[in-house]
C-alpha positions as CSV (number, residue, x, y, z in Angstrom):
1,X,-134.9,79.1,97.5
2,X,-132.5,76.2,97.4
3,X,-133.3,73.1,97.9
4,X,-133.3,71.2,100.5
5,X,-130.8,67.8,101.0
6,X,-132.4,64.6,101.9
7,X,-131.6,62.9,104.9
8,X,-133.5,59.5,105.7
9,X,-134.9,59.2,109.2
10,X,-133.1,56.0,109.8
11,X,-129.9,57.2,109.1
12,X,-130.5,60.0,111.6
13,X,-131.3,57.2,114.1
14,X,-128.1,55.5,113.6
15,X,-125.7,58.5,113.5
16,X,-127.8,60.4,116.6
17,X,-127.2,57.3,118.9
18,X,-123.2,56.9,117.5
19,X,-122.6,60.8,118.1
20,X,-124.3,60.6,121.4
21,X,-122.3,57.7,122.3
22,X,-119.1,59.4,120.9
23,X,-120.2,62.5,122.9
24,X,-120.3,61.2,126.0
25,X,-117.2,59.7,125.8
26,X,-115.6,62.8,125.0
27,X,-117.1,64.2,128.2
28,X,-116.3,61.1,130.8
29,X,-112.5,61.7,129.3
30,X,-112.4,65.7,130.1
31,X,-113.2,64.8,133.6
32,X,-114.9,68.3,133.8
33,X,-118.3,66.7,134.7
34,X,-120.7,64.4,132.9
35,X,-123.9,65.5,131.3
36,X,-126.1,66.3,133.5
37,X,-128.6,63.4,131.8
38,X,-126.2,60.6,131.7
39,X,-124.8,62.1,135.3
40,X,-127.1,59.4,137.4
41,X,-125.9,56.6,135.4
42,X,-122.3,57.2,135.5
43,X,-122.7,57.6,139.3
44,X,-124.3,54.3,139.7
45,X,-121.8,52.4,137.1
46,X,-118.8,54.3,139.1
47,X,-120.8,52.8,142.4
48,X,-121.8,49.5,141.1
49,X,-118.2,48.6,139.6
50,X,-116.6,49.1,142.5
51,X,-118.1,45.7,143.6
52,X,-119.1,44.6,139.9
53,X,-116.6,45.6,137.3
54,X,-118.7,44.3,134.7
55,X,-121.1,46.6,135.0
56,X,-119.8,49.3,132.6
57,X,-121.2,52.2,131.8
58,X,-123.1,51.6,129.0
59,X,-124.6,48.6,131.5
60,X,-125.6,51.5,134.0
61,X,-127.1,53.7,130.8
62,X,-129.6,50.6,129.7
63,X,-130.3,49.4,133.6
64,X,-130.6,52.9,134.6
65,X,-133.3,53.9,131.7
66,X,-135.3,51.0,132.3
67,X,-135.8,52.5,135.3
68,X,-136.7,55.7,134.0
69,X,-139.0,54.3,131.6
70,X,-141.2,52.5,134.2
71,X,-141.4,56.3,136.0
72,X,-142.6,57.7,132.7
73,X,-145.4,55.5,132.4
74,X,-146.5,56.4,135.8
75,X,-145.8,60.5,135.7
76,X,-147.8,60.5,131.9
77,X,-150.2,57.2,133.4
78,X,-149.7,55.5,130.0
79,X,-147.8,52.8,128.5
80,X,-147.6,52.1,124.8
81,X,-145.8,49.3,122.9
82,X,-143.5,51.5,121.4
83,X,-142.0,52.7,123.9
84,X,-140.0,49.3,124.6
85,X,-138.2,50.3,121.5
86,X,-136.6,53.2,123.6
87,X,-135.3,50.4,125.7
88,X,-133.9,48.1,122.5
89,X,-132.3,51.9,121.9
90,X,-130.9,52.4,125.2
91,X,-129.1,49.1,124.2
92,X,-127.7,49.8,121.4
93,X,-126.4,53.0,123.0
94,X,-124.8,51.2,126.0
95,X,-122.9,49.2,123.3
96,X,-121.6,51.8,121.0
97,X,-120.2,54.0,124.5
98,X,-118.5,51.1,126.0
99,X,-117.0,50.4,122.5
100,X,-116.2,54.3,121.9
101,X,-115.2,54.4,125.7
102,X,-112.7,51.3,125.0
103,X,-111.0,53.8,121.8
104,X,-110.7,56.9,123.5
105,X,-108.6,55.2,126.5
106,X,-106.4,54.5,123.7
107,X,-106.0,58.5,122.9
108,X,-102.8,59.9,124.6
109,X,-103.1,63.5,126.1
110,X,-104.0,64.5,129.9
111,X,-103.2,68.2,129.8
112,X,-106.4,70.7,130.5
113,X,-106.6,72.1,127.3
114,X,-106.8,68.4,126.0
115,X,-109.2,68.1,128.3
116,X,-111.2,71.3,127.7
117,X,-111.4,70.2,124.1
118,X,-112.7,66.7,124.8
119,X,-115.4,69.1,127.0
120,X,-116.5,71.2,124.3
121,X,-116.6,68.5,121.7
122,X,-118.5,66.0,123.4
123,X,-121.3,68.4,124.2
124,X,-121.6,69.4,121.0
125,X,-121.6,66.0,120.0
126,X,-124.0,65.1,122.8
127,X,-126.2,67.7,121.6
128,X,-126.2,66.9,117.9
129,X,-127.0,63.3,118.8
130,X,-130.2,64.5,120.3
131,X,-131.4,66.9,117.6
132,X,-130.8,63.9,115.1
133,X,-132.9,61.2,117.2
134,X,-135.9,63.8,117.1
135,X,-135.9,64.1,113.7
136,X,-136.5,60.1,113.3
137,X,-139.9,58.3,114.4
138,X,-137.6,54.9,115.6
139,X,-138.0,55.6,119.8
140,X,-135.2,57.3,120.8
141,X,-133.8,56.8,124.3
142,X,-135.9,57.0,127.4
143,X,-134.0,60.3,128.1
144,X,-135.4,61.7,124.8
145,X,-138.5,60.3,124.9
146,X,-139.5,61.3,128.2
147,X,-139.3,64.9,126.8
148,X,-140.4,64.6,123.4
149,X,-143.6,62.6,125.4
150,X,-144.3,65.4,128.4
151,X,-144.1,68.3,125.7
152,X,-146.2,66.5,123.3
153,X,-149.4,65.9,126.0
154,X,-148.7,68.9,127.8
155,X,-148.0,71.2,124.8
156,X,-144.8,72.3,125.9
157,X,-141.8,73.9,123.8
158,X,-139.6,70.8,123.3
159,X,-136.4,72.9,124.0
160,X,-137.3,74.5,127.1
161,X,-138.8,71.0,128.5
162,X,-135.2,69.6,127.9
163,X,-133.7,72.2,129.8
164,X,-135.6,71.5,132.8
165,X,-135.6,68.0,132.7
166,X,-131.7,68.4,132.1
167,X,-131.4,70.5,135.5
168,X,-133.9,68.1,137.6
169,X,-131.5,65.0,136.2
170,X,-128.1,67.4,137.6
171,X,-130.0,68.2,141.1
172,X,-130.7,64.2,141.3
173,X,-126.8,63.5,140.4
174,X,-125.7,65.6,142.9
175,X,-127.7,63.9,145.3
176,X,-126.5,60.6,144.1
177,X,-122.8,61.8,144.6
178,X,-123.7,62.9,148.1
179,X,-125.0,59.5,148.4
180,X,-122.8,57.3,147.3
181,X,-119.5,59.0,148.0
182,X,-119.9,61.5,150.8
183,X,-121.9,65.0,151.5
184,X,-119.7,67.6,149.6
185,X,-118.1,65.1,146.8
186,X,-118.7,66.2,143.8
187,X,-117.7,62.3,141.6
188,X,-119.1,62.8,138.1
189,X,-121.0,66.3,138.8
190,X,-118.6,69.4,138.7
191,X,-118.8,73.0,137.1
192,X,-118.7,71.2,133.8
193,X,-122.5,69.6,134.2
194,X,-123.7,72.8,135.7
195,X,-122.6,74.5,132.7
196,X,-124.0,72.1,130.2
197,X,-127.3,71.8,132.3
198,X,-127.8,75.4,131.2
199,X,-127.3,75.6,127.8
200,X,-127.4,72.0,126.0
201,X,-131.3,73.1,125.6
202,X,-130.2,76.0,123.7
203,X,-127.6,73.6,121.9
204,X,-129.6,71.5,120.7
205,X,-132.4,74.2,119.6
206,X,-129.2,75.7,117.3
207,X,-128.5,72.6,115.8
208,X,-132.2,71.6,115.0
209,X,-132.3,75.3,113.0
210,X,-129.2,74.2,111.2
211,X,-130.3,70.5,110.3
212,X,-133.0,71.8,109.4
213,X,-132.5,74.6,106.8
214,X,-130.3,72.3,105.4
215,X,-132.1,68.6,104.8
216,X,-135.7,67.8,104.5
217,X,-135.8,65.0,107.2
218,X,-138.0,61.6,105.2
219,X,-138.6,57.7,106.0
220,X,-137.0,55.9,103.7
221,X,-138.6,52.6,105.2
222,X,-142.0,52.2,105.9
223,X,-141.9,51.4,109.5
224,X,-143.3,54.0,110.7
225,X,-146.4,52.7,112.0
226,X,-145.0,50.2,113.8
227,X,-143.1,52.6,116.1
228,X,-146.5,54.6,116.9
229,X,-148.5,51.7,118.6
């Protein structure tokens, strides 16, 4: 049996948030519909910066997961101290997009299979991202964390749970769009969410299985207590 490559959990925490990042800006710049889990946060930076043009998107993502982080504590009616490192994540994440975001407005090409490309890509990507940040102990966004979380107490599969949370997060973006721009617009949620809403669960479950028949996932640092308070 050959053995497995080492990869550090720290090092999946740092490439899982830059390929989400890079993901998601591959999605915005198809235009075929946002992830369905970044979805509500686009729709309230494409709301808010009408009015605030500061608030970027990678503002929305961090204001919009604080949020979400004070509704997990109440749905799982607990609250530990590491979870405020899924904020200091969401943070870091908001950085790297709007950097990434600034680079691929640089990229020439409009045409729809440009676009269909930049689709496909970025949910890969966006799936990938994920896989990595569950194979590190560091907190992982509030968007990951709420679902590693409710499958942990309730004993869910992990994959499944983030296939349902994805489609609740699509059905609340649609609302949003309804909301903020008009019954019937669909502004950030089109056929390309639905589609990802469906299968990024199954995504992300193929490249988990590939990760990991190929490393052996180990803390290089020994942290890892700190991020279990």
């Amino acid at each position: 049996m050959k053995e497995k490559t080492v990869f550090y959990s720290e090092l999946a925490y740092v490439l899982g948030i830059f390929i989400l990042a890079l993901g998601t800006a591959f999605m915005e710049r198809a235009n075929f519909g946002m992830s369905m889990v970044v979805a509500p946060a686009y729709l309230v930076h494409l709301k808010v910066s009408e009015f605030f043009p500061a608030f970027t998107f990678g503002v929305a993502e961090y204001t919009f997961q604080a949020v979400l982080l004070v509704v997990m504590g109440c749905v799982l009616r607990r609250f530990r101290v590491s979870y405020l490192f899924s904020f200091v994540t969401a943070v870091f994440y908001g950085l790297a997009l709007d950097g990434v975001m600034v680079l691929m407005n640089l990229m020439p090409g409009h045409s729809a299979g440009f676009r269909l490309v930049c689709y496909l890509l970025g949910m890969v990507l966006c799936s990938l991202g994920v896989s990595l940040l569950f194979h590190t102990y560091i907190s992982p966004e509030v968007y990951e964390l709420f679902v590693k979380e409710l499958a942990g107490k309730y004993g869910f599969d992990i994959h499944k749970t983030k296939t349902v949370y994805d489609c609740c997060s699509c059905l609340f973006a649609v609302c949003l769009s309804f909301l903020f721009f008009g019954f019937g617009v669909f502004e950030g949620v089109k056929l390309g969410t639905i589609i990802c809403a469906l299968v990024n669960g199954r995504i992300i479950g193929w490249c988990t299985g590939l990760l990991e028949r190929r490393f052996s996932f180990e803390d290089r640092l020994t942290l890892r207590a700190h991020f279990s308070a």
